[in-house]
C-alpha positions, 0 to 999 in steps of 0.5 A: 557188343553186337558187333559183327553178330547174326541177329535171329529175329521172328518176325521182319524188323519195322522201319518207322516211328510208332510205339518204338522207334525203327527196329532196323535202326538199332540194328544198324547202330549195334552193326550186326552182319547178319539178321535171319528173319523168320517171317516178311511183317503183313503190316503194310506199313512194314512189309519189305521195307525194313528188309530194305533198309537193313540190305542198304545198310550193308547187311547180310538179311536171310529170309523165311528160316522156321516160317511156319513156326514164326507164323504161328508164334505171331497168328494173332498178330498176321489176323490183326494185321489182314482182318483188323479185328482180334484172334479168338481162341475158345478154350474149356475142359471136358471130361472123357465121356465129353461133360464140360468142366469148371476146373483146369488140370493140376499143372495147367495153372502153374508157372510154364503150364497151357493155361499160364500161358494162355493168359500172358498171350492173350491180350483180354479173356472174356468169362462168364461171370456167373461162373466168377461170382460161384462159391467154388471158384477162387479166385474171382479172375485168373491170372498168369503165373509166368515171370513178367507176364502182362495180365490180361485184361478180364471181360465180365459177361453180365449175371442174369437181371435178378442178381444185383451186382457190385464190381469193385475194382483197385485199377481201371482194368476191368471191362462190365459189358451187358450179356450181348454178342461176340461181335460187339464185345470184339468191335469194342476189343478191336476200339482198344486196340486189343490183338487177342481175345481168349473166350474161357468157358467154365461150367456156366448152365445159362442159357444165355451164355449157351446162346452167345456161343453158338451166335459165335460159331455161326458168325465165324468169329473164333479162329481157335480151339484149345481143349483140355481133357481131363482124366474123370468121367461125368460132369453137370453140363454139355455143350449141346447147342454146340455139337448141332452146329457140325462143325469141322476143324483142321490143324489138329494137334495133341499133346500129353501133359502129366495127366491130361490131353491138351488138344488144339485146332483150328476153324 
């Protein structure tokens, strides 16, 4: 059926055994004339080797089509790959006059909206649960709305020592860590093989959850920045401890989407 067809491909295809076997193999075997590839794969396992076994095989192989575009469509991965450690991409809602939010715009939750998106990306999303186990918040972990999405897996942050809690769970897919740092909280990610790691900040008024942001920024531990703001002035909470930091970012982008701002940056 593939006979004879060009094959339009993000990233370059693997040429070896792992979770799949060889990439380039089906190719072949489908006898494609032509594979476009976006991006050379930074895995060094990978890396020209299965551009080399498609050009052996009699394949015509363009290089580099949309690359900046392929390169952001696989950020994630391209980090795992030359840190081996999780993106981390920080996300929250603000009000116009810059008072953080609990709730996410109207379509953002939705099937096709920034959010749904957000957690069908995202291999693990770490919350505060002193936000989860709030009255208003329903229901007690998100999850996306996209058609056959992989859910993520959900990281609660310990609530404050006085509050006993029960988690109870239908499957083993939820992590309970003590209120602790970023960085052992990514170590443990990066132990289970997690690609990336979205922080989703609510309103959460402790003081420790304040303090386990700020401890992030300083070790240089999120890569990325998603906020959304909302069409309402006033809120309960700010993120203070952050804006003393000075903290500049670059890629700025922004975006309108029915009655909010989507804005996204990187550190």
């Amino acid at each position: 059926m593939a006979e004879g067809a060009t094959a339009y491909v993000s990233l370059e295809p693997c040429n070896h055994y792992g979770r799949t076997p060889p990439c380039t193999e089906a190719l072949i075997k489908a006898k494609v004339k032509r594979v476009v590839v976006g991006m050379v794969d930074p895995n060094p396992i990978v890396t020209s080797k299965g551009l080399g076994r498609l050009i052996d095989a009699g394949i015509e192989v363009t290089i580099g089509v949309e690359e900046q575009l392929c390169q952001k469509l696989n950020e994630a991965f391209i980090h795992r790959m030359l840190t081996g450690k999780p993106f981390v991409t920080l996300r929250y809602s603000i009000s116009l006059d810059g008072h953080l939010l609990d709730e996410v715009g109207r379509e953002g939750s939705e099937s096709g909206g920034y959010y749904s998106k957000l957690l069908q990306e995202n291999d693990a999303v770490i919350h505060s649960s002193t936000r989860l186990l709030a009255e208003s918040c329903h229901p007690l972990v998100p999850s996306s709305r996209e058609p056959g999405a992989n859910q993520p897996l959900h990281i609660l942050l310990s609530v404050p020592p006085m509050q006993k809690t029960i988690t109870i769970t239908e499957k083993d897919g939820v992590l309970a860590l003590d209120m602790t740092n970023l960085r052992s909280i990514l170590e443990e990610c990066e132990h289970r093989g997690l690609c990336s790691v979205m922080v989703d900040v609510r309103c959460d008024s402790s003081a420790e959850f304040g303090q386990f942001l700020k401890e992030g920024f300083e070790q240089n531990l999120f890569q990325k920045a998603v906020v959304e703001v909302l069409p309402v002035w006033g809120g309960s909470h700010h993120l203070n401890s952050l804006g003393q930091l000075g903290l500049k970012v670059k890629s700025l982008t922004s975006m309108v989407s029915s009655d909010t701002v989507l804005l996204e940056a990187y550190f």
